[in-house]
C-alpha positions in Angstrom: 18.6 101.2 -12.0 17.3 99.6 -15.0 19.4 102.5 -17.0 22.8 101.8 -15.0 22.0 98.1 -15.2 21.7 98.6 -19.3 24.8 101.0 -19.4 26.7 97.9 -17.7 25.8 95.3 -19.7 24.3 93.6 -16.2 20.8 92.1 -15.4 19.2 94.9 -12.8 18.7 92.6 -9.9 22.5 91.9 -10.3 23.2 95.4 -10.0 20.7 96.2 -7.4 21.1 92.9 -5.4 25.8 93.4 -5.4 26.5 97.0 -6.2 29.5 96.7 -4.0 30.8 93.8 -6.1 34.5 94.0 -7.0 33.6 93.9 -10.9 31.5 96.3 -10.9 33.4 98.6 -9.1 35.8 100.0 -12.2 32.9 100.9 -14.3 30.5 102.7 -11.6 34.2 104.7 -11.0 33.7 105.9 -14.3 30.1 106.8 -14.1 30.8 108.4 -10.8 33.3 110.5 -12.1 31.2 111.8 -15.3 28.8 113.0 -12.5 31.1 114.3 -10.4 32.5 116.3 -13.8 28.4 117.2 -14.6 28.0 118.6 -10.9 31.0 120.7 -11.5 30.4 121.9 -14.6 27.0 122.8 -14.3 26.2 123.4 -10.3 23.3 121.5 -9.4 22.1 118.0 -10.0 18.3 119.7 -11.7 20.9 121.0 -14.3 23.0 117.6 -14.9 19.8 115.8 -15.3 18.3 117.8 -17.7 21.9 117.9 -19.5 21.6 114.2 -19.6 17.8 114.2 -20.8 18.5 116.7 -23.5 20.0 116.4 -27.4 24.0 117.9 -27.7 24.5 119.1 -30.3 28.6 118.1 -29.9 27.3 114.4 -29.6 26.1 114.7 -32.9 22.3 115.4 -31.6 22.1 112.6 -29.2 20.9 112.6 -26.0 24.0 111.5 -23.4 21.6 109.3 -21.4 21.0 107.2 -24.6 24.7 107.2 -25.5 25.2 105.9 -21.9 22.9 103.0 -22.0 23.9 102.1 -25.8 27.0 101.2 -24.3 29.1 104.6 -25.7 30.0 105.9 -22.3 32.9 106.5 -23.4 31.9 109.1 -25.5 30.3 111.0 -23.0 33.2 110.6 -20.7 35.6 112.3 -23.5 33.4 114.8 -24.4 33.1 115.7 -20.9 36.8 115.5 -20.0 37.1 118.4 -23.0 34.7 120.7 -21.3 36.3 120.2 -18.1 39.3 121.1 -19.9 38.6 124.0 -20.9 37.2 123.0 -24.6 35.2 124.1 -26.8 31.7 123.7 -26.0 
């Protein structure tokens, strides 16, 4: 929680206490649909946590967890968009 919480720019308890609030809802859509995109991708959610956990080398090294809670979600979500496309990898 304390990850998500980061990632949103929202105290935990926040998160944890109103998940369901209206302005939250837009960005958990987005972090909903970069797992949804992992799960497909990869199969399995063992795999899409380890893919989170481990350095990318097309993130320039980084870990997408860490991108994630740095605030560059973004970049995750475009990378991941690509593969789902069809990119390269």
């Amino acid at each position: 929680m304390r990850a998500l919480s980061r990632a949103l720019g929202r105290h935990p308890q926040t998160v944890g206490k109103t998940p369901a609030a209206k302005s939250l809802q837009t960005q958990l859509a987005h972090f909903r649909r970069s797992y949804e995109l992992l799960l497909t991708l990869l199969g399995d959610r063992t795999k899409v946590l380890a893919w989170l956990n481990a350095p990318q080398p097309d993130l320039a090294g980084e870990q997408p967890i860490d991108l994630v809670q740095r605030g560059d979600a973004e970049a995750v979500r475009n990378f991941l968009a690509v593969m789902y496309a069809g990119g390269p990898s």
